[in-house]
FITORPA-985853 format. One record per residue (C-alpha): residue number from 0; x, y, z; residue in one letter. Coordinates in nm, 2 decimals. Example, Ala and Ser with C-alpha at 12.3 -4.5 7.8 and 13.67 -1.06 7.14 Angstrom:
FITORPA-985853
R   n     xx     yy     zz res
R   0   1.23  -0.45   0.78   A
R   1   1.37  -0.11   0.71   S
END
This chain:
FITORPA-985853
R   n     xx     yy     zz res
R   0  10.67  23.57   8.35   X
R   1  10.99  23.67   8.15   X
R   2  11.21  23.56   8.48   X
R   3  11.04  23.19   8.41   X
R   4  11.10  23.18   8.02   X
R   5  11.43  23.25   8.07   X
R   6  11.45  23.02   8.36   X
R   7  11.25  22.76   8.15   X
R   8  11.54  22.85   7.81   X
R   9  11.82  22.86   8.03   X
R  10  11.72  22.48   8.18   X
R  11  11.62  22.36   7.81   X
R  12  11.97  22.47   7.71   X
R  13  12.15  22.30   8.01   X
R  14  11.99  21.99   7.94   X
R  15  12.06  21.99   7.58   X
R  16  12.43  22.05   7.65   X
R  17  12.40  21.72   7.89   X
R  18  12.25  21.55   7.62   X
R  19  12.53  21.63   7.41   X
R  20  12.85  21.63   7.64   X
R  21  12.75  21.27   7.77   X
R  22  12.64  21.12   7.45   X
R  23  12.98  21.25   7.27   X
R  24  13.16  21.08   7.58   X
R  25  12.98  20.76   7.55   X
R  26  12.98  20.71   7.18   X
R  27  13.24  20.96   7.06   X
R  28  13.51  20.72   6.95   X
R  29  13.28  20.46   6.78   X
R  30  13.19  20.75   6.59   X
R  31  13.54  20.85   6.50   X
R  32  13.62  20.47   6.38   X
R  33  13.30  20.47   6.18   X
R  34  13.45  20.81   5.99   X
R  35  13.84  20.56   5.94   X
R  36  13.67  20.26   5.92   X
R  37  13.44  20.40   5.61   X
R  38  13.74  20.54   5.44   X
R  39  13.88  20.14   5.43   X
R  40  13.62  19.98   5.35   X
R  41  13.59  20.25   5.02   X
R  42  13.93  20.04   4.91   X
R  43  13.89  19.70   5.09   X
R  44  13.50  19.55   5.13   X
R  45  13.47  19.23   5.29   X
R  46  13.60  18.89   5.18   X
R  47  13.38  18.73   4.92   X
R  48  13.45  18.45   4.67   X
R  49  13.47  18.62   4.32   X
R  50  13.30  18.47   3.98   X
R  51  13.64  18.56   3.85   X
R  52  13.81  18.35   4.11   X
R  53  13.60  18.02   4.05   X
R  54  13.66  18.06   3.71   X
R  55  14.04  18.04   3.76   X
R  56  14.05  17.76   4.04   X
R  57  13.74  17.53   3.92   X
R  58  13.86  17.21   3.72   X
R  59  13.71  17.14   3.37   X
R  60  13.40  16.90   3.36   X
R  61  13.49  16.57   3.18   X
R  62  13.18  16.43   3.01   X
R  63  13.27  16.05   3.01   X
R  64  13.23  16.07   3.40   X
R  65  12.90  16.20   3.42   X
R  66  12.71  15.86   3.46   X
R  67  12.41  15.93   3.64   X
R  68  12.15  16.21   3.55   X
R  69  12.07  16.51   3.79   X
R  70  11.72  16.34   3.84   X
R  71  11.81  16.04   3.89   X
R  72  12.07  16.16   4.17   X
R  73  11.80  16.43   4.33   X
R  74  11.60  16.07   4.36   X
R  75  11.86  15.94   4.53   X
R  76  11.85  16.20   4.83   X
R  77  11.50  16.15   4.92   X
R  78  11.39  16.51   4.97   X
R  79  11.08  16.63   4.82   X
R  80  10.96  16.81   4.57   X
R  81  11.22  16.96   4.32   X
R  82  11.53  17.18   4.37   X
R  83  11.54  17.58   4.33   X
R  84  11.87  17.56   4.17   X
R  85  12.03  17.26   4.04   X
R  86  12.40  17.26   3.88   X
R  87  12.73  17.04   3.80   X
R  88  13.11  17.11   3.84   X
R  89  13.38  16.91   3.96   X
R  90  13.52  16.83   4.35   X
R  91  13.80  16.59   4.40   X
R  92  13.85  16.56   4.04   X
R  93  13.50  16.37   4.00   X
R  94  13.17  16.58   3.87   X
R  95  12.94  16.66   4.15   X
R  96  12.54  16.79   4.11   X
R  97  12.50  17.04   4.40   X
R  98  12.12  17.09   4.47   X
R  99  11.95  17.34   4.68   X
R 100  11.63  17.28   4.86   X
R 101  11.49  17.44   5.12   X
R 102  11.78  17.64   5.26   X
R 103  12.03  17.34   5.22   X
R 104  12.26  17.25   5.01   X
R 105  12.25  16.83   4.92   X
R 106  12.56  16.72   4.65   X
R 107  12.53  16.37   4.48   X
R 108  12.83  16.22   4.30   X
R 109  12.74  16.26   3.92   X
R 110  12.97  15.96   3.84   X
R 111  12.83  15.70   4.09   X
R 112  12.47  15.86   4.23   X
R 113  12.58  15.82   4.57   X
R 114  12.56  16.09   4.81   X
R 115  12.92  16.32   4.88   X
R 116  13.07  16.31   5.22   X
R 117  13.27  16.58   5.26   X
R 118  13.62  16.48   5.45   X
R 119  13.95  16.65   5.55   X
R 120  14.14  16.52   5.22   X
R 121  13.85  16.70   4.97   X
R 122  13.91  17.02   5.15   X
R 123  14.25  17.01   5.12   X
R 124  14.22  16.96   4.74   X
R 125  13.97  17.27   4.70   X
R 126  14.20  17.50   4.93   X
R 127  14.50  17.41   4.75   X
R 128  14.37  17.50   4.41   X
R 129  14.35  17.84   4.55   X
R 130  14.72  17.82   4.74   X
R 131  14.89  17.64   4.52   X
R 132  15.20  17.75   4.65   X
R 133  15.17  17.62   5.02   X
R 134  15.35  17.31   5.16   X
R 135  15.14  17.24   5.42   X
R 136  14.78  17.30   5.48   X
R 137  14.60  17.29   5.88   X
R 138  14.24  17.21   5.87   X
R 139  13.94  17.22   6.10   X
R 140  13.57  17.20   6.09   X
R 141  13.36  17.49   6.21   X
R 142  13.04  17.64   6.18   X
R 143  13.09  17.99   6.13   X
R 144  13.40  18.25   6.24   X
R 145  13.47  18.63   6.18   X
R 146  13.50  18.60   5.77   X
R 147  13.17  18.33   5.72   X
R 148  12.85  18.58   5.74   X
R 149  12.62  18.57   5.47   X
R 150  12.54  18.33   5.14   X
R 151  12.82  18.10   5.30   X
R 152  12.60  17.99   5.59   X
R 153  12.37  17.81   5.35   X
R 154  12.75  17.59   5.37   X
R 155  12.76  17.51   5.70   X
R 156  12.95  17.32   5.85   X
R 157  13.27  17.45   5.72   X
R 158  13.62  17.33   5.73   X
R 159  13.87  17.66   5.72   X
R 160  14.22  17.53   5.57   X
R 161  14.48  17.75   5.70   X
R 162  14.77  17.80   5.44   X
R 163  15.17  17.89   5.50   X
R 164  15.14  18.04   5.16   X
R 165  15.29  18.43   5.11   X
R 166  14.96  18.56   5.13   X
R 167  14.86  18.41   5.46   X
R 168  14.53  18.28   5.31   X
R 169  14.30  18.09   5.49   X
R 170  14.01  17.90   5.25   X
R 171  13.65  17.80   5.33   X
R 172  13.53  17.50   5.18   X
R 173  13.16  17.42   5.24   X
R 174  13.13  17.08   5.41   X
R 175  12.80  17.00   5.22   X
R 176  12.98  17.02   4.88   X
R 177  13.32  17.00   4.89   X
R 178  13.37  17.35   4.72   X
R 179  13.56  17.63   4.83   X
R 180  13.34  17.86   4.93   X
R 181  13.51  18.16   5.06   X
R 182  13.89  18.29   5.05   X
R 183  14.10  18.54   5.21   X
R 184  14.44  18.67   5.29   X
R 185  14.63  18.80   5.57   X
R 186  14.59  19.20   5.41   X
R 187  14.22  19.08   5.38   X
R 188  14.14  18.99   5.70   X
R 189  14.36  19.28   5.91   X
R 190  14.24  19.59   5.67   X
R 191  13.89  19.42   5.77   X
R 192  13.95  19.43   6.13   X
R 193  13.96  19.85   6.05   X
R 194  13.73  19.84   5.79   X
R 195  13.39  19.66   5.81   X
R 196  13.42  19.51   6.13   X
R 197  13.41  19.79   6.33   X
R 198  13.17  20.02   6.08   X
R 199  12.92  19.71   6.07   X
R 200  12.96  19.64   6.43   X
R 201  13.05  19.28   6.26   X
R 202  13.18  19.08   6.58   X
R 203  13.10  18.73   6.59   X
R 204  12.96  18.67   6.93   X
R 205  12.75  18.97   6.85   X
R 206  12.64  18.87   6.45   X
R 207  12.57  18.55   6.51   X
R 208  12.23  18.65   6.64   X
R 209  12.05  18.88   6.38   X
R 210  11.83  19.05   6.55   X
R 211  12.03  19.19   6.87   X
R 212  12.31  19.29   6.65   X
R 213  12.04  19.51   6.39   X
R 214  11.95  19.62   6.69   X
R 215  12.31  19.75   6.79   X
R 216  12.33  19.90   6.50   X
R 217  12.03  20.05   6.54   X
R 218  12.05  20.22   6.86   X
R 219  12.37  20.34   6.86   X
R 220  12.37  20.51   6.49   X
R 221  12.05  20.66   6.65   X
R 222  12.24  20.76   6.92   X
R 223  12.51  20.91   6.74   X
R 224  12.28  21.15   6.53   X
R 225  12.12  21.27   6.85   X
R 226  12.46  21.35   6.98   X
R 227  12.51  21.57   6.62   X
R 228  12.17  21.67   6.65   X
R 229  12.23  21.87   6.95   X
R 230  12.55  21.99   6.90   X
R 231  12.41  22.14   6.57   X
R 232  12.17  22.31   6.79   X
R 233  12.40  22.44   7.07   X
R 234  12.69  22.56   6.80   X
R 235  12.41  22.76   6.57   X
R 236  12.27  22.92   6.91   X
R 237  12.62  23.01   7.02   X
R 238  12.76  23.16   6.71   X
R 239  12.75  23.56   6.63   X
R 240  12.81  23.61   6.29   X
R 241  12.59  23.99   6.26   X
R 242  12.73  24.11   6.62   X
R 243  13.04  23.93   6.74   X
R 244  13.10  23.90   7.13   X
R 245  13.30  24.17   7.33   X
R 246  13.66  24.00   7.22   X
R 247  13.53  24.07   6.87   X
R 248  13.53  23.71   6.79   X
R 249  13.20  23.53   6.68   X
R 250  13.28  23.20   6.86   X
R 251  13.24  23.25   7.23   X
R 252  13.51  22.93   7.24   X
R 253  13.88  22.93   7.25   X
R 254  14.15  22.63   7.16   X
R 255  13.99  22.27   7.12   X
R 256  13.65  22.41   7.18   X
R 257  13.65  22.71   6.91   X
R 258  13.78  22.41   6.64   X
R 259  13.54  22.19   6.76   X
R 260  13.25  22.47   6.73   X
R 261  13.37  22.57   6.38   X
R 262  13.44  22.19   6.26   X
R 263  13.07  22.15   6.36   X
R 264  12.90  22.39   6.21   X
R 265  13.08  22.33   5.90   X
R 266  13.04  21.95   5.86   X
R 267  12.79  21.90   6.11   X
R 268  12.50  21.90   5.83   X
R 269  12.68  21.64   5.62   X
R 270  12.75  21.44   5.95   X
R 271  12.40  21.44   6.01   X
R 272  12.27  21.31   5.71   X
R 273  12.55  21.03   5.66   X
R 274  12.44  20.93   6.04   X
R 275  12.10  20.94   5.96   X
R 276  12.15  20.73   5.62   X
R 277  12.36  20.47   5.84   X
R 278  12.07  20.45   6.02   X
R 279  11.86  20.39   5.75   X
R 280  12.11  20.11   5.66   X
R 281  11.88  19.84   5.89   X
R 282  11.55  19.95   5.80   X
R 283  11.51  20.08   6.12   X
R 284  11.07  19.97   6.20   X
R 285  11.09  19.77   5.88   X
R 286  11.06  20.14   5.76   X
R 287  11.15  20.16   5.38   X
R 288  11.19  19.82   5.35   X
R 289  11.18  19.66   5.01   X
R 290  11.13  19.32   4.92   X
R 291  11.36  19.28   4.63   X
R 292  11.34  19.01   4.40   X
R 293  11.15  18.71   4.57   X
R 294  11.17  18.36   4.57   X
R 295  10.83  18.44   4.38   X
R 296  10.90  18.64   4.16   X
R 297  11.22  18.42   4.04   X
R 298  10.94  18.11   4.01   X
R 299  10.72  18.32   3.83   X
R 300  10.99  18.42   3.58   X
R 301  11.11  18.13   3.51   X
R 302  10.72  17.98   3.43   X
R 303  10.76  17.77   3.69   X
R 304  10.99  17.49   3.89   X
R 305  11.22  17.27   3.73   X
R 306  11.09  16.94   3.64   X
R 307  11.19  16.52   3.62   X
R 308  11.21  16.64   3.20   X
R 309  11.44  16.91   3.27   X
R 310  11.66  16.73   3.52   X
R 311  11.67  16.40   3.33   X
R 312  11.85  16.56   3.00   X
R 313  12.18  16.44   2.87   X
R 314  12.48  16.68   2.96   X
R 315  12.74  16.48   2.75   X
R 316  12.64  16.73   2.43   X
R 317  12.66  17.03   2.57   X
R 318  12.97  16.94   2.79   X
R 319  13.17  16.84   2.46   X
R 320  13.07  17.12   2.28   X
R 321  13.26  17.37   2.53   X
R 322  13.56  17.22   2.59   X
R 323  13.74  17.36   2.92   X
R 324  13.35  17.39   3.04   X
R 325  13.37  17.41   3.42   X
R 326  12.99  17.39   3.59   X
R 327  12.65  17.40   3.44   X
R 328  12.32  17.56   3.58   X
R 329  12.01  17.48   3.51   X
R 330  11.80  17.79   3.43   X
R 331  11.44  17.80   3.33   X
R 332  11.31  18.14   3.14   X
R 333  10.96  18.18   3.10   X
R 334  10.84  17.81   3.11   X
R 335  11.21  17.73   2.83   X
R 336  11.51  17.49   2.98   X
R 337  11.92  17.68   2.89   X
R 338  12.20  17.62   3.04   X
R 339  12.44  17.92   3.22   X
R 340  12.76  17.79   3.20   X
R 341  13.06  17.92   3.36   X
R 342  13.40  17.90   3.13   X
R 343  13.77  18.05   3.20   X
R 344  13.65  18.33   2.99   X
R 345  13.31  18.43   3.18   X
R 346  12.94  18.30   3.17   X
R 347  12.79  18.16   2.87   X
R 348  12.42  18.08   2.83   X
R 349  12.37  17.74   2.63   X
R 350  12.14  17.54   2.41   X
R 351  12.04  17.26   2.69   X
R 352  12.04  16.97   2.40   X
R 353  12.31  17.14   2.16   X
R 354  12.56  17.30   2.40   X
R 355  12.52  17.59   2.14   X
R 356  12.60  17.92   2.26   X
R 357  12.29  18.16   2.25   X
R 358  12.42  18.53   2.27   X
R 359  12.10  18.62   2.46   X
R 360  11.73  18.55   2.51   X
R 361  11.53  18.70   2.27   X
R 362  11.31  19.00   2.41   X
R 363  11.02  18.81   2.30   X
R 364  11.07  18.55   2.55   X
R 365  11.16  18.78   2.81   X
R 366  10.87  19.02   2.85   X
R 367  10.64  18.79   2.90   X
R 368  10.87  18.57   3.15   X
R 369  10.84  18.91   3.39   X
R 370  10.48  19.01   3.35   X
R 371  10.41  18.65   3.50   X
R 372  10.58  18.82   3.83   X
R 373  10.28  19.06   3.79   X
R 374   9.98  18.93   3.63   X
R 375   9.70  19.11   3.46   X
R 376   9.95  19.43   3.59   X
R 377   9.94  19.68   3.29   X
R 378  10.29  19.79   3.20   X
R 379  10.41  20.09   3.21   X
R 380  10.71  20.13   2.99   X
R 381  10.98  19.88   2.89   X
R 382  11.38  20.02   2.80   X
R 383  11.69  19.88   2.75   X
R 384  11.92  20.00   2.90   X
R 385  12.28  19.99   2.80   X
R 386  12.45  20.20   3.11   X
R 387  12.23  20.23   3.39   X
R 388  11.98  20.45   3.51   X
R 389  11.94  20.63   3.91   X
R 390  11.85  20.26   4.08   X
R 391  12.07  20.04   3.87   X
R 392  12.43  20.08   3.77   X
R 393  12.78  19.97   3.90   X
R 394  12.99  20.19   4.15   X
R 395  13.05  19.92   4.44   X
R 396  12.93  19.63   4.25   X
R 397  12.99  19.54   3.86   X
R 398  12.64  19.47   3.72   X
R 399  12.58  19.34   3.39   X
R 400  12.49  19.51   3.10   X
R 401  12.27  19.57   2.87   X
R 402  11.94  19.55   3.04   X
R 403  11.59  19.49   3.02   X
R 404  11.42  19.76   3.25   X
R 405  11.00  19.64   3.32   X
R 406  10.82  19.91   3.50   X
R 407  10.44  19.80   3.59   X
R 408  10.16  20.03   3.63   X
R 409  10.17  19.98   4.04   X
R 410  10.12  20.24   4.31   X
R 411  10.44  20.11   4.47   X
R 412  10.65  20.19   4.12   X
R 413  10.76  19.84   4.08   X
R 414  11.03  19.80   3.80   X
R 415  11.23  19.46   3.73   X
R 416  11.62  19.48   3.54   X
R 417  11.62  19.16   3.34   X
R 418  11.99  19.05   3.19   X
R 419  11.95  18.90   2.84   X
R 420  12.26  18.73   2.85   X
R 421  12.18  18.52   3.11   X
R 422  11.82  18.52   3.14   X
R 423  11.79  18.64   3.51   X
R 424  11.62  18.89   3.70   X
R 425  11.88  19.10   3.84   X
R 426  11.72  19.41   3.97   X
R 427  11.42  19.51   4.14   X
R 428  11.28  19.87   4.27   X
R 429  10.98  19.98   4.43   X
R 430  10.93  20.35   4.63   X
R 431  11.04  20.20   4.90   X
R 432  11.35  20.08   4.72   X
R 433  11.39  20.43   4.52   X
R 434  11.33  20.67   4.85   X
R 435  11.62  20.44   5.03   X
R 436  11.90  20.45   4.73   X
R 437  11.85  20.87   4.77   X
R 438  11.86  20.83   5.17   X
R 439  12.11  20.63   5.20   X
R 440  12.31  20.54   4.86   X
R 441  12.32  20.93   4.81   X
R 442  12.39  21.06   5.15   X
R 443  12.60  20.77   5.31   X
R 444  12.83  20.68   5.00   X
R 445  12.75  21.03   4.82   X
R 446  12.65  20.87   4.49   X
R 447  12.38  21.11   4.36   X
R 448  12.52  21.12   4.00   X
R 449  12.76  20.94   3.75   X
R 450  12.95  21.19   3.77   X
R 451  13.01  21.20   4.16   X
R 452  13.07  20.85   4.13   X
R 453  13.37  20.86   3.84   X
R 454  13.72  20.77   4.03   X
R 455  13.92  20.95   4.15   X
R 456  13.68  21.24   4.20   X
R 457  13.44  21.03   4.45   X
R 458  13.72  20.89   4.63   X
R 459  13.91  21.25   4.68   X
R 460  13.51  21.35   4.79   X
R 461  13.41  21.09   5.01   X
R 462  13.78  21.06   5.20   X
R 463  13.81  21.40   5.22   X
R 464  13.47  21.46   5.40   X
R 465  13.56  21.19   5.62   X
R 466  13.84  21.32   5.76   X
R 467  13.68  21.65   5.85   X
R 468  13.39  21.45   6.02   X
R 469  13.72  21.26   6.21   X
R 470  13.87  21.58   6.29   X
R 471  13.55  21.70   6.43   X
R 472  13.47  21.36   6.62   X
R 473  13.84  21.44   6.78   X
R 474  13.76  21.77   6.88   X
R 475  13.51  21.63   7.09   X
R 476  13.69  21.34   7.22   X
R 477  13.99  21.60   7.36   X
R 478  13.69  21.79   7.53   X
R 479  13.51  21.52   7.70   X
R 480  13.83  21.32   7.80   X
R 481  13.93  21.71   7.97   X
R 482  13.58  21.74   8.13   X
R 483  13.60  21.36   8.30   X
R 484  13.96  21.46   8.43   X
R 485  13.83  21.74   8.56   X
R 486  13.56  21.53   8.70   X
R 487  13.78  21.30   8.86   X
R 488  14.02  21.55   8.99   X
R 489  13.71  21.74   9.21   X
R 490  13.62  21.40   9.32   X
R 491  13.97  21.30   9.46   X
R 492  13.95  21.64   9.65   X
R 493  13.63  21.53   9.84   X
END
């Protein structure tokens, strides 16, 4: 019996140590360049269009030319219904409205009510606003390319205007309307190419389809904790720290293998858990997933859609009373038309008939705009918050403060952040939502408190513990790239 436990342990172990040679082998080095690739992307995310951006390269509105009322120009695209968001800035130097319905973006001349056609000469004018310094401009329609995942695709088609500028920028303007849409430079896009690319997996052929490439992402960061899994495993059976081996050493290893043993045993925990979070990242099983705020909830809140009243107001007021005013947005809080418009100076909210700036919404009108997203829901407690609390607060992402927090009486814990000073709902937690910012905000990016996320002392943290998890993935890669010569060498014998 004892001669078939051990036989039974000793096979267990020899297939564990299979497990973990051939998965380090396979997956090793993806591993490694998630470790570098994490440390870029801590410095350089991926290109995005800031607010602050639009605000410096959007013309100013000029009321004489608005002719035609948003209503009457929705009319005039024969889709039904009513928009979800409806708003007015300027393209070509003539004011545009830009409605969304649907999924698609429709844009009708404000001046004339006829529909915009996008062309080669409008992208130009919207690229060079943000390359002012180019002297020539190359342009071509697409439909998506390396830097166009995301909110952008709700643009498509594209046309990417290719600069001779300093910066090497290359510009995005959507071909439904006319806006630019998306900008980056040359440092952009090659930090990227070591940054989110490889630790999203983000290659075009592969991300154009959504569901093969979550399920790359998947499998392989499931892989990859396997592969820690049993090498944790292996290095804490191997280790003698009460009765060292003969040669008085507590690692039975020697060279590569003893600093790969000890590099594992002391980061292999931490590796473990930020594999696990990355995991966690695609809601692997739809497991933890949250909803956020819905397309529901956002109706709700703002007591309904936007109506032929709403659309058919006069902007001239409101557009002369903020001079240098560059777009309007409709915005509808509990059942009440304002105005969010966007200045050189930030976001303003407006009287819709007055152009009178309203420093917030009263709190009056608020709480009962979000207890429509939860009828005859008891509440639970309402706060507001003027830094943050554990689900909402800026570290990657600037959010706005103050905020209204609205936690309902649910057994899923739902709580809503509402911004005053815009009248939107920009927050939402559940326990899904909660139990996945400790899994995965906390382990992966290591933000358990404010004070682990105050700069420098998160990014001397995080960089350092990547580079021990890099050193560590090395280790391994010297000692699988040995055992395959050797492997090779016995094979050339034969």
């Amino acid at each position: 019996m004892a001669l078939l436990i051990a036989g039974a342990m000793g096979s267990w172990k020899r297939q564990l140590h299979l497990l973990h040679r051939w998965l380090g082998i396979g997956i090793g080095l993806l591993v490694l360049l998630w470790f570098g690739s994490g440390i870029v992307m801590m410095y350089v995310p991926y290109p995005k269009l800031s607010e602050q951006e639009r605000m410096a390269w959007l013309p100013a509105l000029d009321a004489a030319q608005v002719k035609v009322s948003a209503w009457d120009a929705w009319q005039s695209t024969a889709q039904p219904g009513i928009p979800g968001t409806v708003k007015i800035n300027t393209v070509a130097g003539r004011p545009v409205y830009h409605f969304m319905s649907n999924g698609r973006w429709w844009s009708v001349w404000a001046d004339t009510g006829a529909a915009l056609h996008v062309t080669e000469a409008m992208a130009r004018t919207a690229a060079l606003s943000a390359a002012p310094t180019a002297t020539a401009l190359s342009v071509e329609q697409i439909d998506l390319d390396q830097w166009t995942f995301g909110p952008v695709k709700t643009h498509r088609p594209l046309y990417r205007v290719a600069a001779d500028d300093a910066a090497g920028s290359v510009l995005y303007v959507s071909g439904r309307t006319g806006e630019l849409v998306r900008d980056t430079t040359r440092r952009e896009r090659a930090w990227n190419w070591a940054g989110s690319v490889i630790h999203w997996i983000y290659f075009t052929p592969l991300r154009t389809h959504g569901q093969p490439w979550r399920q790359v992402v998947m499998w392989t960061s499931g892989a990859a904790f396997l592969l820690v899994m049993a090498g944790m495993v292996l290095g804490i059976q191997r280790v003698r720290l009460r009765q060292p081996y003969a040669s008085g050493r507590r690692s039975p290893y020697r060279g590569w293998q003893a600093w790969h043993h000890w590099l594992g045993l002391g980061i292999g925990s931490l590796t473990l858990t930020w594999l696990f979070s990355g995991w966690l990242s695609v809601t692997p099983f739809d497991w933890l997933s949250s909803p956020g705020v819905t397309a529901k909830d956002k109706l709700a809140f703002a007591g309904g859609p936007l109506n032929q009243e709403d659309l058919s107001l006069v902007l001239a007021p409101a557009i002369r009373a903020r001079p240098g005013l560059l777009e309007l947005e409709w915005r509808r809080v509990g059942g009440k038309l304002y105005f969010s418009a966007l200045e050189r100076t930030g976001r303003r909210l407006l009287h819709p008939e007055s152009g009178a700036v309203l420093p917030s919404i009263p709190n009056e009108a608020l709480l009962p705009a979000v207890r429509a997203t939860r009828p005859d829901v008891p509440l639970l407690a309402v706060d507001l918050l003027a830094s943050g609390d554990s689900y909402y607060y800026s570290h990657h992402a600037d959010r706005p403060f103050p905020v209204m927090r609205v936690q309902f009486r649910l057994a899923d814990e739902t709580s809503f952040y509402i911004d005053p000073a815009q009248g939107t709902l920009v927050g939402h937690t559940d326990r899904n939502g909660k139990w996945n910012r400790w899994l995965f905000n906390g382990l992966h990016q290591l933000d358990f408190a404010a004070s682990l996320r105050t700069r420098p002392v998160w990014d001397v943290m995080v960089a350092s513990l990547s580079i021990l998890g890099a050193m560590l993935s090395i280790t391994g890669l010297v000692l699988g790239w040995r055992r395959l010569s050797k492997r090779r060498a016995k094979t050339s014998k034969r």
